[in-house]
C-alpha positions in Angstrom: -11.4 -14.2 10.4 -9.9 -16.6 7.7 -9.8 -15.8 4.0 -11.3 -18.7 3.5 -14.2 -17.9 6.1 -14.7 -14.4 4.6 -15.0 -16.3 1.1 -17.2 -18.9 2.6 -19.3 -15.8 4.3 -19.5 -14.3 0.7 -17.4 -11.2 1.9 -14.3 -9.9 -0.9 -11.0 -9.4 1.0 -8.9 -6.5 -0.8 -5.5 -6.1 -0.3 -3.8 -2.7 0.6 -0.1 -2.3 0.0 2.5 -0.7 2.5 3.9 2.7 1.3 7.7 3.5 1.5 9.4 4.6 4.6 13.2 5.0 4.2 14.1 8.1 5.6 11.3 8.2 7.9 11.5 11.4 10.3 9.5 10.5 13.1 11.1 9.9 16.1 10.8 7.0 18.3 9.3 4.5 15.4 10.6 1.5 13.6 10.1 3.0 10.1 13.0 3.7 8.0 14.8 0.6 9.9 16.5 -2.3 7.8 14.4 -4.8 8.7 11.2 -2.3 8.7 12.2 -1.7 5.1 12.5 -5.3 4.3 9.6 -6.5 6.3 7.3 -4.4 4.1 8.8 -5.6 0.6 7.7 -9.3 2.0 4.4 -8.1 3.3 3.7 -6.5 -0.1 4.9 -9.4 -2.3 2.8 -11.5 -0.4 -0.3 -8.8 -0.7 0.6 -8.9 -5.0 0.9 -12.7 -5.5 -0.9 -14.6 -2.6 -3.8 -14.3 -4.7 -6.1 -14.7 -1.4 -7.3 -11.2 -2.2 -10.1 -10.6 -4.4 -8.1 -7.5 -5.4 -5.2 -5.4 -4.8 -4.8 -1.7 -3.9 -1.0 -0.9 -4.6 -0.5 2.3 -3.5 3.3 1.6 -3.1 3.3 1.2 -6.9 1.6 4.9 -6.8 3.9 6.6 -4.4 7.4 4.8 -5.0 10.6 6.2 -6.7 11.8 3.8 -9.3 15.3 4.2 -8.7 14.9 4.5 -4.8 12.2 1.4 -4.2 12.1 2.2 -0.1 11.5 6.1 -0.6 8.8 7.8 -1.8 9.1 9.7 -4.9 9.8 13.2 -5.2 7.1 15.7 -4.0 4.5 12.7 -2.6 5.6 12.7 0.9 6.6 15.9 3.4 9.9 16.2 3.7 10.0 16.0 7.2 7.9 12.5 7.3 8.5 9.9 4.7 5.6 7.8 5.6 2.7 9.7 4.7 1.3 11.1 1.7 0.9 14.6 1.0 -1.7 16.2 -0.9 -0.5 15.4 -4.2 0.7 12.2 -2.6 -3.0 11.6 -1.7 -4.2 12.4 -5.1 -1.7 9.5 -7.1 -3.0 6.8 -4.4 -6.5 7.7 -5.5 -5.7 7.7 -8.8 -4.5 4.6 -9.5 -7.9 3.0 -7.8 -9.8 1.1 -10.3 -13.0 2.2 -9.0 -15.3 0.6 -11.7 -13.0 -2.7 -10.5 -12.9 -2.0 -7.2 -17.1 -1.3 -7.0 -17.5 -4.7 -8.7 -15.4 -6.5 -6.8 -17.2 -5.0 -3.6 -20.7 -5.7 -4.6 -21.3 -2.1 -5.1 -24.0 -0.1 -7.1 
């Protein structure tokens, strides 16, 4: 379905960034690649600015190292993975939900 036929069906689209993967340890996958890596800075720029989404989850703001933009920062991610989130990982996604925005945006009581 469309953006524009969600809209048109009254449904909210929200957008979910990508997380970092340089340094990925999981064999036999694409992440960690080059083109992986820059495939999901375009994918999340367009998921930012498109502004076809009625709102935006970055977690990949909430997971990133500054000074390392493709990895995730320190203590988010196992060591051996550096895809997923970790507990604490987990908990720094959640937090930086705007539920009260995120409920009104939905339609949600």
């Amino acid at each position: 379905m469309s953006a524009d036929k969600a809209h048109r069906s009254g449904l909210k689209i929200i957008g979910v960034t990508l997380t970092p993967s340089e340094g990925a340890q999981i064999p036999a996958t694409t992440y960690g690649l080059p083109t992986t890596l820059a495939n999901r800075r375009q994918v999340n720029d367009f998921i930012r600015q498109s502004g076809i989404f009625d709102s935006v989850l970055d977690f990949d703001a909430a997971v990133v190292d500054p000074a390392h933009p493709d990895r995730w920062a320190q203590g988010l991610s196992p060591s051996n993975d550096n895809v997923h989130p970790n507990d604490q990982g987990s908990q720094q996604e959640a937090d930086a939900i705007d539920v009260p925005a995120l409920l009104g945006v939905a339609g949600c009581r």
